[in-house]
N, C-alpha and C positions, 0 to 999 in steps of 0.2 A: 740585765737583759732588757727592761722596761725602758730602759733611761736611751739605750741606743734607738731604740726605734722610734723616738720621740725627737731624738736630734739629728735622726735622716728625714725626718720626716718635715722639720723644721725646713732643711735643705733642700727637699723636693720642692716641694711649696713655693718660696721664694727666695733663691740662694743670695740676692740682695739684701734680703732684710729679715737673715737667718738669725743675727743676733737680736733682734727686738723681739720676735717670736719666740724664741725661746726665754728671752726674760719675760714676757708676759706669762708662758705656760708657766714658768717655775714658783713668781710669783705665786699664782692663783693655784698652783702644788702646795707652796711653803704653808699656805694660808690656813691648809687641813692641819699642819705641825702644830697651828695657835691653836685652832680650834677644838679639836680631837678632846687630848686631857684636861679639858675643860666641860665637855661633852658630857667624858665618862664621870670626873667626878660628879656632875650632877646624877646620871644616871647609877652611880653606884653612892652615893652619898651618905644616905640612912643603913645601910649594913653592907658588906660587900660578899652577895651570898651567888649562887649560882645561876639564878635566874637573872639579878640582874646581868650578870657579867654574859649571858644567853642572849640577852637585850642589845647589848652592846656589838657581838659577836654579827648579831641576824641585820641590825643596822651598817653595820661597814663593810658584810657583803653585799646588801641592797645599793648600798652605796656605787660599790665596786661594778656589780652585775647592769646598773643604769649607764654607770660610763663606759662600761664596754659596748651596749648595744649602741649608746646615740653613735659613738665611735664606729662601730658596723656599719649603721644605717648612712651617715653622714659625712664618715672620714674619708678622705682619699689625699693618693700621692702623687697626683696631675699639676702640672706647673699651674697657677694662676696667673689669669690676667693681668692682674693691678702689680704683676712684679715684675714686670718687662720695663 
């Protein structure tokens, strides 16, 4: 559901240079797949009890809840100048 509105969105944008755009978003996507379980073993490292894995939980919604606001505040699906 996530993934199509990201590659219309790619296409609103700038339907010239729909394919760099979406390899830079996927990119800088793929980058949470390195990142992530690497995260959490730190953060669950020394035991893996319920609080941390709460830790874990309260962080990747914060996560999540910041990129949907900048996304609110600053997304739009208006053609851009620079792709004429």
């Amino acid at each position: 559901m996530g993934f199509t509105g990201i590659a219309a969105n790619a296409q609103d944008l700038a339907s010239l240079h729909a394919g760099m755009i979406t390899g830079v978003i996927n990119t800088v996507g793929m980058m949470s797949a390195i990142i992530a379980p690497m995260a959490v073993g730190m953060l669950t490292y020394e035991k893996s009890t319920r609080e941390e894995w709460q830790k874990v939980f309260f962080i990747s919604a914060g996560l999540y809840t910041i990129g949907a606001i900048v996304f609110l505040i600053f997304g739009s699906g208006e053609r851009q100048c620079w792709a004429d």
